[in-house]
PDB file of N, CA, C and O in Angstrom:
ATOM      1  N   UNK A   1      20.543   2.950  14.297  1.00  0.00           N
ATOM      2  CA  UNK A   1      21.633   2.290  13.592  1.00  0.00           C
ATOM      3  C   UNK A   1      21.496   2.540  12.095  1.00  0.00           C
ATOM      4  O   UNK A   1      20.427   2.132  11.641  1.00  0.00           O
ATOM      5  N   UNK A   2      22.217   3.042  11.327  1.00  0.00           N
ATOM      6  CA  UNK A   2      22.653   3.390   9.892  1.00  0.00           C
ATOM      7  C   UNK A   2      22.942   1.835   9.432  1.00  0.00           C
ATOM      8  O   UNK A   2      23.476   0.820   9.881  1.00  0.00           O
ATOM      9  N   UNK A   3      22.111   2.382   8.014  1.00  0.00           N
ATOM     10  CA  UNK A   3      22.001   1.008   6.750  1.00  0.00           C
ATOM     11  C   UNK A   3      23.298   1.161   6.146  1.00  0.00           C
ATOM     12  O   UNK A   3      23.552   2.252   5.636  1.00  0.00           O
ATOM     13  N   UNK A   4      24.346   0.049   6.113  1.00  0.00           N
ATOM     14  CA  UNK A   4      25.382   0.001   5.277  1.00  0.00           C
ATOM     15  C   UNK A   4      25.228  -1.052   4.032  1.00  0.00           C
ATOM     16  O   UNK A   4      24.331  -1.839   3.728  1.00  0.00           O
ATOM     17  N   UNK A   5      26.279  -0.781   3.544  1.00  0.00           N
ATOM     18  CA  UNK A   5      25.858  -2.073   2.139  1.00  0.00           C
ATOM     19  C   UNK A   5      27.007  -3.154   2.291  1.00  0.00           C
ATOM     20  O   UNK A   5      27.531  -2.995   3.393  1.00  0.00           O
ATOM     21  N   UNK A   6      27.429  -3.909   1.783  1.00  0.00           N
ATOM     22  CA  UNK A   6      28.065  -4.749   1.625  1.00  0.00           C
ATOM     23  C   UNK A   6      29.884  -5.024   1.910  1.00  0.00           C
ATOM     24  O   UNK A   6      30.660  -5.687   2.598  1.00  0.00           O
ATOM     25  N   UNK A   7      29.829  -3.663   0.494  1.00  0.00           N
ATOM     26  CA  UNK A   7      31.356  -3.171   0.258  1.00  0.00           C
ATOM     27  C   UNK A   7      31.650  -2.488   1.420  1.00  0.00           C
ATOM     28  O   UNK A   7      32.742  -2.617   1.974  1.00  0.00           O
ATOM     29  N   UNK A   8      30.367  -1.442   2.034  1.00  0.00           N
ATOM     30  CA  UNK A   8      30.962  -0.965   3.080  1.00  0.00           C
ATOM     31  C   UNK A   8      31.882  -1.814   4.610  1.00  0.00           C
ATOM     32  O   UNK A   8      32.889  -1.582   5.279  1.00  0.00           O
ATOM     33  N   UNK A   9      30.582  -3.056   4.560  1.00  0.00           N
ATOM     34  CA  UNK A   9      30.628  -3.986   5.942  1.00  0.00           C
ATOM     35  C   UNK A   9      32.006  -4.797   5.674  1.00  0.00           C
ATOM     36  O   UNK A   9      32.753  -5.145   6.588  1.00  0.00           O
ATOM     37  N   UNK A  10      32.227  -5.032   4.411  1.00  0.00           N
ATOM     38  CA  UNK A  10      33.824  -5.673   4.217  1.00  0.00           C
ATOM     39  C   UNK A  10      34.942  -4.720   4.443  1.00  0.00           C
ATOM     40  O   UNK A  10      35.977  -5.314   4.744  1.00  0.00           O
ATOM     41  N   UNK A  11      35.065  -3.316   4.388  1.00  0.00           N
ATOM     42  CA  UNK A  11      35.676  -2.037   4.678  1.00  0.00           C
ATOM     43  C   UNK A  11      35.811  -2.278   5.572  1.00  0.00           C
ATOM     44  O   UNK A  11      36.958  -2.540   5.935  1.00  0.00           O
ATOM     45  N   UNK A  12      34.882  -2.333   6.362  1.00  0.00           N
ATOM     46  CA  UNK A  12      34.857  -1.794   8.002  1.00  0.00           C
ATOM     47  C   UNK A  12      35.249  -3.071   8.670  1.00  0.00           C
ATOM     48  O   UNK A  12      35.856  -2.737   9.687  1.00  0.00           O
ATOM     49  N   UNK A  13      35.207  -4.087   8.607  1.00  0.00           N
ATOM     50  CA  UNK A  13      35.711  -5.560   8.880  1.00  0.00           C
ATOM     51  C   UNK A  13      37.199  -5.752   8.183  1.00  0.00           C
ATOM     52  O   UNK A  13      37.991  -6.044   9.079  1.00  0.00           O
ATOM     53  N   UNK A  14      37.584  -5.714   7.424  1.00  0.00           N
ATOM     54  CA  UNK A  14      39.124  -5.432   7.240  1.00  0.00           C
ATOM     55  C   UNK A  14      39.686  -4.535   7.713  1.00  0.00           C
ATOM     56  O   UNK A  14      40.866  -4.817   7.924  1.00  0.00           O
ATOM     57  N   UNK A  15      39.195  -2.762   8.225  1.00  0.00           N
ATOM     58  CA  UNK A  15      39.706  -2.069   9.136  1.00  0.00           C
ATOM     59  C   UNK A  15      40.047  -2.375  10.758  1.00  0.00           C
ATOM     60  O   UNK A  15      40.994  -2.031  11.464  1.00  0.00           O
ATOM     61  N   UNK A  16      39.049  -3.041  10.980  1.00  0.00           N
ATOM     62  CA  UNK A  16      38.501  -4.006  12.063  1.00  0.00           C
ATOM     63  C   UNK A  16      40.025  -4.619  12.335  1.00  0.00           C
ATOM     64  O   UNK A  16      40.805  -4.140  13.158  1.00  0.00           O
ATOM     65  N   UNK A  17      40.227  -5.459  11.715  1.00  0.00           N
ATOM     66  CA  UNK A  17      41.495  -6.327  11.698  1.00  0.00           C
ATOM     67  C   UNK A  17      42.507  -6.413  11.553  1.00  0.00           C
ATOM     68  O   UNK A  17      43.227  -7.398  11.713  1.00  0.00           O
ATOM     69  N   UNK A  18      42.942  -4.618  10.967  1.00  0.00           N
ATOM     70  CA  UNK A  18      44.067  -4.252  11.444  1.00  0.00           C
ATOM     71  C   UNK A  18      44.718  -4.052  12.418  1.00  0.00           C
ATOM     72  O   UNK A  18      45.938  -4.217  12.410  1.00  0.00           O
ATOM     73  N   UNK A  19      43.874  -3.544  13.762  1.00  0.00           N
ATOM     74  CA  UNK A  19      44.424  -3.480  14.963  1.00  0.00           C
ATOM     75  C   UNK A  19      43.333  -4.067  16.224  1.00  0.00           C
ATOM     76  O   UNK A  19      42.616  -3.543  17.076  1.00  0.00           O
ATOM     77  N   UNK A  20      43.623  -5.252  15.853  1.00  0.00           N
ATOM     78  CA  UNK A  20      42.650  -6.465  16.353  1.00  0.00           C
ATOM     79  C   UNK A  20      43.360  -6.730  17.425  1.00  0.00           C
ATOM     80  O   UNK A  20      42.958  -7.713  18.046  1.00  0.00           O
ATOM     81  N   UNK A  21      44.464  -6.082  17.943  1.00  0.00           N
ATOM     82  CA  UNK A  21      45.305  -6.126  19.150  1.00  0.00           C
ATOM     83  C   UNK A  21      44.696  -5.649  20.914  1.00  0.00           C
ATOM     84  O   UNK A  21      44.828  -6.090  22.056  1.00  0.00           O
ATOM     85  N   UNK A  22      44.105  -4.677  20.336  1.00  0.00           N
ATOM     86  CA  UNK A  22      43.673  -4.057  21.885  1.00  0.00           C
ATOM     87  C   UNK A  22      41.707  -3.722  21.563  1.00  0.00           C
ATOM     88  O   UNK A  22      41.063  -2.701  21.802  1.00  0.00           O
ATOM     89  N   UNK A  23      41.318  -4.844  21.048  1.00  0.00           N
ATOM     90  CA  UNK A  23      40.034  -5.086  21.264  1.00  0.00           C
ATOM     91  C   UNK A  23      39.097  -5.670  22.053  1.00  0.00           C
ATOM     92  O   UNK A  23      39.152  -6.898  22.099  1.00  0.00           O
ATOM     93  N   UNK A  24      37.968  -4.948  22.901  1.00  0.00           N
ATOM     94  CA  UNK A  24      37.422  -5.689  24.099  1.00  0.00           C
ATOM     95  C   UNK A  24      36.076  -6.731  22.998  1.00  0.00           C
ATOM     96  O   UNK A  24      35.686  -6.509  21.851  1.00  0.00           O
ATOM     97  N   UNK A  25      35.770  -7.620  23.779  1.00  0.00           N
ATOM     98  CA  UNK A  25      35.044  -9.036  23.582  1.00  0.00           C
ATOM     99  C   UNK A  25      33.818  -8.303  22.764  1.00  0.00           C
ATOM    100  O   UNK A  25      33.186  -8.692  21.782  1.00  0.00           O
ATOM    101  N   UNK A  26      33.717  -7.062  23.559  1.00  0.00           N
ATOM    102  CA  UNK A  26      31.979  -6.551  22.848  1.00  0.00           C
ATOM    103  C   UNK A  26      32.243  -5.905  21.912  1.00  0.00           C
ATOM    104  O   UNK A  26      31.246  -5.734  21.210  1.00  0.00           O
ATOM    105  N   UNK A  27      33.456  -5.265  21.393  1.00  0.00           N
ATOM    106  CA  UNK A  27      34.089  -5.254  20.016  1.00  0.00           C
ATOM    107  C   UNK A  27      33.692  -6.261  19.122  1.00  0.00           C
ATOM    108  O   UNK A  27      32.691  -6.229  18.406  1.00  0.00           O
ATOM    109  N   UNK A  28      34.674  -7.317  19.211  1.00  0.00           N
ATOM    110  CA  UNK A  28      34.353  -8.552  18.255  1.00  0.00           C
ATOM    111  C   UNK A  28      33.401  -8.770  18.229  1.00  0.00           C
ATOM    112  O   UNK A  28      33.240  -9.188  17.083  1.00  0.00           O
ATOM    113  N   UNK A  29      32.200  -8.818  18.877  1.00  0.00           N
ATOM    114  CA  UNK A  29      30.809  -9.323  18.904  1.00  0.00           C
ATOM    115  C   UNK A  29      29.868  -8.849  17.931  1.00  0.00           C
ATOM    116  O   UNK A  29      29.112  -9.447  17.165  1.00  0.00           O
ATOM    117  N   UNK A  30      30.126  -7.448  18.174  1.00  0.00           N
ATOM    118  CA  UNK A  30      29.755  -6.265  17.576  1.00  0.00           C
ATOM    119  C   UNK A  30      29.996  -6.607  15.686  1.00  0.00           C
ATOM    120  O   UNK A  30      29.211  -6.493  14.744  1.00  0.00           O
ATOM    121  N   UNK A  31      31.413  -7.041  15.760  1.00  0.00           N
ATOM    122  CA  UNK A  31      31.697  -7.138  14.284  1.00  0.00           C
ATOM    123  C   UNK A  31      31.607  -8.192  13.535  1.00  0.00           C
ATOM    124  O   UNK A  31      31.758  -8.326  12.321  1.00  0.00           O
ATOM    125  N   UNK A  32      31.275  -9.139  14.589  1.00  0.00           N
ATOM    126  CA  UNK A  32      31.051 -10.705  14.127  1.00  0.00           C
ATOM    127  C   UNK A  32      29.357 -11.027  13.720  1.00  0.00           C
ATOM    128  O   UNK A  32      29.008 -11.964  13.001  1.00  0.00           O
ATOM    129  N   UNK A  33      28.617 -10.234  14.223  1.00  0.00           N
ATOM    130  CA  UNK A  33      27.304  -9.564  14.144  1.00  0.00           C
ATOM    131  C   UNK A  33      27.310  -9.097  12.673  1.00  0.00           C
ATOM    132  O   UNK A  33      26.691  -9.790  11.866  1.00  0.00           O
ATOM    133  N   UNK A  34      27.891  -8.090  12.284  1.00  0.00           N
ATOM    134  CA  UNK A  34      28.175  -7.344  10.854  1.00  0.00           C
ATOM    135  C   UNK A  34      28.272  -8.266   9.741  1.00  0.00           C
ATOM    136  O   UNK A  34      27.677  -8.421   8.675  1.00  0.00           O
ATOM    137  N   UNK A  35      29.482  -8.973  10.517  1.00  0.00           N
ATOM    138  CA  UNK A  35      30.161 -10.304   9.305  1.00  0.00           C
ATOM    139  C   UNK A  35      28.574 -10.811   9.202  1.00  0.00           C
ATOM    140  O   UNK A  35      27.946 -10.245   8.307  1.00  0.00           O
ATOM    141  N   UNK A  36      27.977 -11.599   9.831  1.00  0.00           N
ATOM    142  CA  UNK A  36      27.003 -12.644   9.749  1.00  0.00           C
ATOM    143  C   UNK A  36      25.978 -11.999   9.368  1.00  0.00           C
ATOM    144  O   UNK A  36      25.459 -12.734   8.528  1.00  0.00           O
ATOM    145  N   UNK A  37      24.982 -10.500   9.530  1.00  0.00           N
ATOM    146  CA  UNK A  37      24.140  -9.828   8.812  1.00  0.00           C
ATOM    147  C   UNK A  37      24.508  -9.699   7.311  1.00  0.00           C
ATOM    148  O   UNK A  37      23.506  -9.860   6.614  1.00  0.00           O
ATOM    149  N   UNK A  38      25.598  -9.466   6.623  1.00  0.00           N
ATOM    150  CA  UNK A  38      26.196  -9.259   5.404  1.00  0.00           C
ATOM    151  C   UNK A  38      26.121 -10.528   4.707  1.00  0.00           C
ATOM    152  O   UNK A  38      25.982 -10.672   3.493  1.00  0.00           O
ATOM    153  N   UNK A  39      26.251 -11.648   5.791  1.00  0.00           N
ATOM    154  CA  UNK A  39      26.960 -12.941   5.096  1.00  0.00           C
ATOM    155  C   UNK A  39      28.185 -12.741   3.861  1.00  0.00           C
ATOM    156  O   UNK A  39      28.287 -12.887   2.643  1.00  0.00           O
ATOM    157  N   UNK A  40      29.171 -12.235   5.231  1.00  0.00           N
ATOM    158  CA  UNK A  40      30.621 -11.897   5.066  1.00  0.00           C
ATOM    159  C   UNK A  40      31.423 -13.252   5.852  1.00  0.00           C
ATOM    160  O   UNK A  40      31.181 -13.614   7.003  1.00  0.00           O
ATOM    161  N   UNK A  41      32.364 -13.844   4.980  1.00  0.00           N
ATOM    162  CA  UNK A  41      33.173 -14.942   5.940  1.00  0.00           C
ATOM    163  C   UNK A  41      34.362 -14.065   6.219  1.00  0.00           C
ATOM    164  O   UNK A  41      34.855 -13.087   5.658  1.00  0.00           O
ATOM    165  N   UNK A  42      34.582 -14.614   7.052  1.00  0.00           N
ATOM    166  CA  UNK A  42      35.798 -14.270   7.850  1.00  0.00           C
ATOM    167  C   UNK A  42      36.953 -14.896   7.626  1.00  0.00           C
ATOM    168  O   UNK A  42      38.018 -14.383   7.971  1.00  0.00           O
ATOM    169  N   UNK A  43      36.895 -15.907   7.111  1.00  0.00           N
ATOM    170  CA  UNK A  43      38.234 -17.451   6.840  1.00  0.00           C
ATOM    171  C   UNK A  43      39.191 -17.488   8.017  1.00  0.00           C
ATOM    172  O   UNK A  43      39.168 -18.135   9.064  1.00  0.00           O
ATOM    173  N   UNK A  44      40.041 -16.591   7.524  1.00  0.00           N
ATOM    174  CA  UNK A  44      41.161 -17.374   9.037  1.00  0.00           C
ATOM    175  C   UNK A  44      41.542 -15.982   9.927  1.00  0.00           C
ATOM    176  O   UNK A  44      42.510 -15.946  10.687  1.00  0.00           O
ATOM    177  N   UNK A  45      40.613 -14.837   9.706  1.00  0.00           N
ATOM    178  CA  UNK A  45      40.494 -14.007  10.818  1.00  0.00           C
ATOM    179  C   UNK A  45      39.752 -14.574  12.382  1.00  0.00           C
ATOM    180  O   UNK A  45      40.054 -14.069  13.464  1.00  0.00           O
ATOM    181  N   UNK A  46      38.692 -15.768  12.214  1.00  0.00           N
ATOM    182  CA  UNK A  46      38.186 -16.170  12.806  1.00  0.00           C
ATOM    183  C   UNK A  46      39.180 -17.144  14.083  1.00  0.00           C
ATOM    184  O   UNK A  46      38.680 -17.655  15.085  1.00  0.00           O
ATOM    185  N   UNK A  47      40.259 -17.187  13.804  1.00  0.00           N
ATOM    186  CA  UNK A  47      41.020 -18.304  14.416  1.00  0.00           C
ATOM    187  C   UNK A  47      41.488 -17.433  14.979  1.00  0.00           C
ATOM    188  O   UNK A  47      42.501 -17.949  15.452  1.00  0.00           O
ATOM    189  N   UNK A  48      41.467 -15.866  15.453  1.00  0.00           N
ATOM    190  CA  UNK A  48      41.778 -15.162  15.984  1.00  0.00           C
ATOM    191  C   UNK A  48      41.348 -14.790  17.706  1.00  0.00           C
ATOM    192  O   UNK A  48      41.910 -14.005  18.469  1.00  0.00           O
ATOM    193  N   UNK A  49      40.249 -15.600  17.932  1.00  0.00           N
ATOM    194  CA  UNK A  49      39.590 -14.872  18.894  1.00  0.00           C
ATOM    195  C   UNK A  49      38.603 -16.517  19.394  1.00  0.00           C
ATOM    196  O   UNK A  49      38.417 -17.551  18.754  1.00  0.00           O
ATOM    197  N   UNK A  50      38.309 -16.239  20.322  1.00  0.00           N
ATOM    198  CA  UNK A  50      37.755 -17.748  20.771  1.00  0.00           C
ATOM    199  C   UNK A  50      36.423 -17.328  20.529  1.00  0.00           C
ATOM    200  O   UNK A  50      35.934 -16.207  20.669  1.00  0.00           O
ATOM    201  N   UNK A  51      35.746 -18.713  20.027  1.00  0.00           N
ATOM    202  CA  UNK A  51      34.593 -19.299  19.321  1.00  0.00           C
ATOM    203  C   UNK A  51      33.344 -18.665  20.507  1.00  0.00           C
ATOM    204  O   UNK A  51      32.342 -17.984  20.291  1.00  0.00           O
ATOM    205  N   UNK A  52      33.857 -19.173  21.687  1.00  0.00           N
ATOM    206  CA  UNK A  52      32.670 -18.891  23.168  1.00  0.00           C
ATOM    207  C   UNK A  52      32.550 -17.806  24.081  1.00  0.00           C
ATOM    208  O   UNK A  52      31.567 -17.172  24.464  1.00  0.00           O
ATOM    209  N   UNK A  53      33.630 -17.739  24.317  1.00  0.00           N
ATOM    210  CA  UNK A  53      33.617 -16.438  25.029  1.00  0.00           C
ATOM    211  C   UNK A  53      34.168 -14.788  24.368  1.00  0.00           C
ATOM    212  O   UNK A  53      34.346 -13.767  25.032  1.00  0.00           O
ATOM    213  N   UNK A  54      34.343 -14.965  22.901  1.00  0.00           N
ATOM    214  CA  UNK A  54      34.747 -13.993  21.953  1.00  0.00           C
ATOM    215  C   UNK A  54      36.183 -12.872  22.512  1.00  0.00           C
ATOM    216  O   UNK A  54      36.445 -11.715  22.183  1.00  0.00           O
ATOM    217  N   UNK A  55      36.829 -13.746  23.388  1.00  0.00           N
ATOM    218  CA  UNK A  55      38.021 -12.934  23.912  1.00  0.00           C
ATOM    219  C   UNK A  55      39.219 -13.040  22.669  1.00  0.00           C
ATOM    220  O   UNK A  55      39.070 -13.914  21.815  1.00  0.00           O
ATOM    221  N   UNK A  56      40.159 -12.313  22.617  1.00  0.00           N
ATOM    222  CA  UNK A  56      41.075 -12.546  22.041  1.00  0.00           C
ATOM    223  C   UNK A  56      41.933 -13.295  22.307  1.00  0.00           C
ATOM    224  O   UNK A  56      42.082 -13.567  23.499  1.00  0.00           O
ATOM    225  N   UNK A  57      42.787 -13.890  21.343  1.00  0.00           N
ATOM    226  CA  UNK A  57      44.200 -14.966  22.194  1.00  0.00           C
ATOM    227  C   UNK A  57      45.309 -14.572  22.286  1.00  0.00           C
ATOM    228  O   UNK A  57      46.196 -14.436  21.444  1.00  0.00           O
ATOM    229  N   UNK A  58      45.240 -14.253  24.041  1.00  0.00           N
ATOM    230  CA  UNK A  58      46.703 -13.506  24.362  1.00  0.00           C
ATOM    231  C   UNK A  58      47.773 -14.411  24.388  1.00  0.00           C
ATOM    232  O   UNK A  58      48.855 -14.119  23.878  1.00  0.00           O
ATOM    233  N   UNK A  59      47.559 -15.498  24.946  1.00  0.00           N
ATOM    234  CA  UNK A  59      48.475 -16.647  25.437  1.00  0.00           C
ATOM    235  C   UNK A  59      47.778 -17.761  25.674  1.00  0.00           C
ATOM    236  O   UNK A  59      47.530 -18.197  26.798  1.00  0.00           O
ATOM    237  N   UNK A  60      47.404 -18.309  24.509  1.00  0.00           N
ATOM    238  CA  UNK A  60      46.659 -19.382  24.378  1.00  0.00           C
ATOM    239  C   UNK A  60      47.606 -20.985  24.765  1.00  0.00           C
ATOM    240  O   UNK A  60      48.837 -20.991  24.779  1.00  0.00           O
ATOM    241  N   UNK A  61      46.749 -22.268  25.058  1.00  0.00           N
ATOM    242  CA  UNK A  61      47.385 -23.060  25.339  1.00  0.00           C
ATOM    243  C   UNK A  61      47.594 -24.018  23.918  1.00  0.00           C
ATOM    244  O   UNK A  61      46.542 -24.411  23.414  1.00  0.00           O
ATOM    245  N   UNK A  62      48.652 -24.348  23.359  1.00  0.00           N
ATOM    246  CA  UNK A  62      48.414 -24.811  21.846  1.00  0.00           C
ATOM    247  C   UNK A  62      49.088 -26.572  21.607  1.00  0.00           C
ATOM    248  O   UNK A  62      50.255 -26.959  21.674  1.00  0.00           O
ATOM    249  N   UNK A  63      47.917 -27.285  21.340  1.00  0.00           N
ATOM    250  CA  UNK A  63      48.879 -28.398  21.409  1.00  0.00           C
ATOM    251  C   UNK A  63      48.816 -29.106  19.713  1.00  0.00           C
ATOM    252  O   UNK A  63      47.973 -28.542  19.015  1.00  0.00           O
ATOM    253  N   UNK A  64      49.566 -30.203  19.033  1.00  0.00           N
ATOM    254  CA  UNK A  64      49.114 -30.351  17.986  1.00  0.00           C
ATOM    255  C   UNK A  64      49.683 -31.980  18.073  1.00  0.00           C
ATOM    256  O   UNK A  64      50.690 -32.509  18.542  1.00  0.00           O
ATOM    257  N   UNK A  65      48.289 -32.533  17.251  1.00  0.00           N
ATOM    258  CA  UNK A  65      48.293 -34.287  17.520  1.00  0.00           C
ATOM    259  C   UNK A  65      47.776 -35.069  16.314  1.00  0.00           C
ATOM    260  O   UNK A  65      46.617 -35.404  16.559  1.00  0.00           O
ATOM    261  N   UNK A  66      48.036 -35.352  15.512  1.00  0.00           N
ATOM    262  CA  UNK A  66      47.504 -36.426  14.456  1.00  0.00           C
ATOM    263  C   UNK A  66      47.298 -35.307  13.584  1.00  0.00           C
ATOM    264  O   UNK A  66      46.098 -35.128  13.380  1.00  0.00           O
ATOM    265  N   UNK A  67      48.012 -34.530  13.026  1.00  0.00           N
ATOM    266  CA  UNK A  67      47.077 -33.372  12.394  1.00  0.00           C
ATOM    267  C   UNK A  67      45.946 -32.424  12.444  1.00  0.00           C
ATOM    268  O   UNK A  67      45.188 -31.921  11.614  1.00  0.00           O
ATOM    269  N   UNK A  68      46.168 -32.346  14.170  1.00  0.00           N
ATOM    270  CA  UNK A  68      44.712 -31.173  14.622  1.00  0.00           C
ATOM    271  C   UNK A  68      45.542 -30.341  15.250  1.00  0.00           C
ATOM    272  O   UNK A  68      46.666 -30.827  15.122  1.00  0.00           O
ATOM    273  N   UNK A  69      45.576 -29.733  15.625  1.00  0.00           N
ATOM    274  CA  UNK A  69      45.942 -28.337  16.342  1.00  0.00           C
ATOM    275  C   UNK A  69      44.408 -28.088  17.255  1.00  0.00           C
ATOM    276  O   UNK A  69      43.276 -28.113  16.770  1.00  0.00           O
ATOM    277  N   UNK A  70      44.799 -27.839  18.761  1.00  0.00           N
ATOM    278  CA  UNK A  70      44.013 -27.950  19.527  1.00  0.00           C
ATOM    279  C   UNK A  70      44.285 -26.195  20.287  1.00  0.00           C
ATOM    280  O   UNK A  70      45.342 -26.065  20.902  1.00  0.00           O
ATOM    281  N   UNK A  71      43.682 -25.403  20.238  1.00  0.00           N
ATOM    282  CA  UNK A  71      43.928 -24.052  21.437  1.00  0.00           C
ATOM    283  C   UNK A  71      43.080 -24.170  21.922  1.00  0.00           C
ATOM    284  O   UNK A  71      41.931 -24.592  21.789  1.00  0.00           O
ATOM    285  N   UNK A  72      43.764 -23.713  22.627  1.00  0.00           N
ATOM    286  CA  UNK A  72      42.575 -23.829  24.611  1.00  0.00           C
ATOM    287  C   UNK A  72      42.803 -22.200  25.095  1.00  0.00           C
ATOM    288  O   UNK A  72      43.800 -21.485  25.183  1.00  0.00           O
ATOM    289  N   UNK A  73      41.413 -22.008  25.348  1.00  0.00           N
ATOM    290  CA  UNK A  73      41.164 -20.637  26.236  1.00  0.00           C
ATOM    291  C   UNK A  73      41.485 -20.337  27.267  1.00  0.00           C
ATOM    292  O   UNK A  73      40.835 -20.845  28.180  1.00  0.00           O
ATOM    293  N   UNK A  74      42.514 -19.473  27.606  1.00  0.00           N
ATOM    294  CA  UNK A  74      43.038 -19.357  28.914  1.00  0.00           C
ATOM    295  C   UNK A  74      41.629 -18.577  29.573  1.00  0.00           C
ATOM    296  O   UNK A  74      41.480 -18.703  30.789  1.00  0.00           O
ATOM    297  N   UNK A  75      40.657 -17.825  28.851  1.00  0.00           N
ATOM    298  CA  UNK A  75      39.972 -16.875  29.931  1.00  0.00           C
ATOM    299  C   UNK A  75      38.702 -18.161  30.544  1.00  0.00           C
ATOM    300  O   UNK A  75      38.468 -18.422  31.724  1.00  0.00           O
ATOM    301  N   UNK A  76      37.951 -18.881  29.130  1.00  0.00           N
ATOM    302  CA  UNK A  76      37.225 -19.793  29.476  1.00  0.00           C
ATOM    303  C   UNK A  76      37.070 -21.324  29.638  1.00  0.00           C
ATOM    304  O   UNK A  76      36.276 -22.027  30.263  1.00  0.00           O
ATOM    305  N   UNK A  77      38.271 -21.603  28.731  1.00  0.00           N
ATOM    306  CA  UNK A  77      38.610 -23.060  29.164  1.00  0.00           C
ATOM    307  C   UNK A  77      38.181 -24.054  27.597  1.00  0.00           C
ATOM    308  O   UNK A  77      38.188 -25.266  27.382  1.00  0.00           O
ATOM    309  N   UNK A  78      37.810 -22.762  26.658  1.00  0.00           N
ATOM    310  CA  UNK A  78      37.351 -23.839  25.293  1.00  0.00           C
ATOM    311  C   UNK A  78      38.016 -24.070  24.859  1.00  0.00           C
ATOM    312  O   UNK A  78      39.024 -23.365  24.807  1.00  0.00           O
ATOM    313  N   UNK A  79      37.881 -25.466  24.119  1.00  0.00           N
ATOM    314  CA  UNK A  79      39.264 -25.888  23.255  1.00  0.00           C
ATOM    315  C   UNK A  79      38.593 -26.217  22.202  1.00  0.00           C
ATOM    316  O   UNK A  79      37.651 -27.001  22.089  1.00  0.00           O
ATOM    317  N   UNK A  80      39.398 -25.248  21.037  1.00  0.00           N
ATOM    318  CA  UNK A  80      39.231 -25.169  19.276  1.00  0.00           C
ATOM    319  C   UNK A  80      39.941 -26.255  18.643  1.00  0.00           C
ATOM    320  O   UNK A  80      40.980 -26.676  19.151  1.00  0.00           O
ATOM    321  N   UNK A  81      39.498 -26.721  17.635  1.00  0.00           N
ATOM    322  CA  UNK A  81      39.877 -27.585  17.052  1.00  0.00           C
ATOM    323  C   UNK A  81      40.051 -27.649  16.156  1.00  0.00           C
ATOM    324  O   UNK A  81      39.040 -27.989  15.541  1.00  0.00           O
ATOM    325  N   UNK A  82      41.560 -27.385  15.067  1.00  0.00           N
ATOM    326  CA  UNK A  82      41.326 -26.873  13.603  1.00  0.00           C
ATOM    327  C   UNK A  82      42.155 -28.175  12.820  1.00  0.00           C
ATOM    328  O   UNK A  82      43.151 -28.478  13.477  1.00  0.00           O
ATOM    329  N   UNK A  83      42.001 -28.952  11.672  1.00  0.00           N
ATOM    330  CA  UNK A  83      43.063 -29.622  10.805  1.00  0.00           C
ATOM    331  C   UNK A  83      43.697 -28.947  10.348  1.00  0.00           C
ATOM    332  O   UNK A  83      43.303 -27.888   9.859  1.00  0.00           O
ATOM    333  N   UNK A  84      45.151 -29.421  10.357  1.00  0.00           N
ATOM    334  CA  UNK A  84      46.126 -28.786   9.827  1.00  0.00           C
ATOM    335  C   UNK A  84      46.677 -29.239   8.501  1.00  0.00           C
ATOM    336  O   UNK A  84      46.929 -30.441   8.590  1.00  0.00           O
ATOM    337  N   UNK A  85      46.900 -28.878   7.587  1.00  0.00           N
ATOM    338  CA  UNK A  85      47.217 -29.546   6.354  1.00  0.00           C
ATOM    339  C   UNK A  85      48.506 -29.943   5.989  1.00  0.00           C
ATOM    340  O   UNK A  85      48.695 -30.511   4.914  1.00  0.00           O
TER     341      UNK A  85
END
């Protein structure tokens, strides 16, 4: 595995997320790995893809209650929990 630097791992993680459409789980893993070796945040790319089982959200279940917004994993069944402002 090749040493990258910083600027590079933010490159390659914003390329990453351009076509974040037809990516398998060991993709994201792979790059969520990168993010966290760099100590690169992600901010609201992260709301992209479920927390547990690192699948993407094709058709997520979405509900919103007191100011939370709740998605639920259709592949594993987790439910995210974000405030909404």
């Amino acid at each position: 595995m090749k040493k990258i630097s910083k600027t590079e791992a933010k490159k390659e993680i914003k390329e990453f997320f351009l076509d974040i459409k037809n990516k398998t789980s060991r993709e994201i893993k792979k790059i969520k790995r990168l993010a966290m070796k760099h100590n690169i945040s992600l901010k609201e790319k992260r709301k992209l893809f479920c927390k547990k089982c690192l699948t993407l959200y094709k058709n997520p279940k979405i509900r919103i209650k007191n100011k939370i917004k709740s998605v639920t994993c259709r592949e594993c069944g987790y439910v995210a929990r974000w405030r909404i402002k």
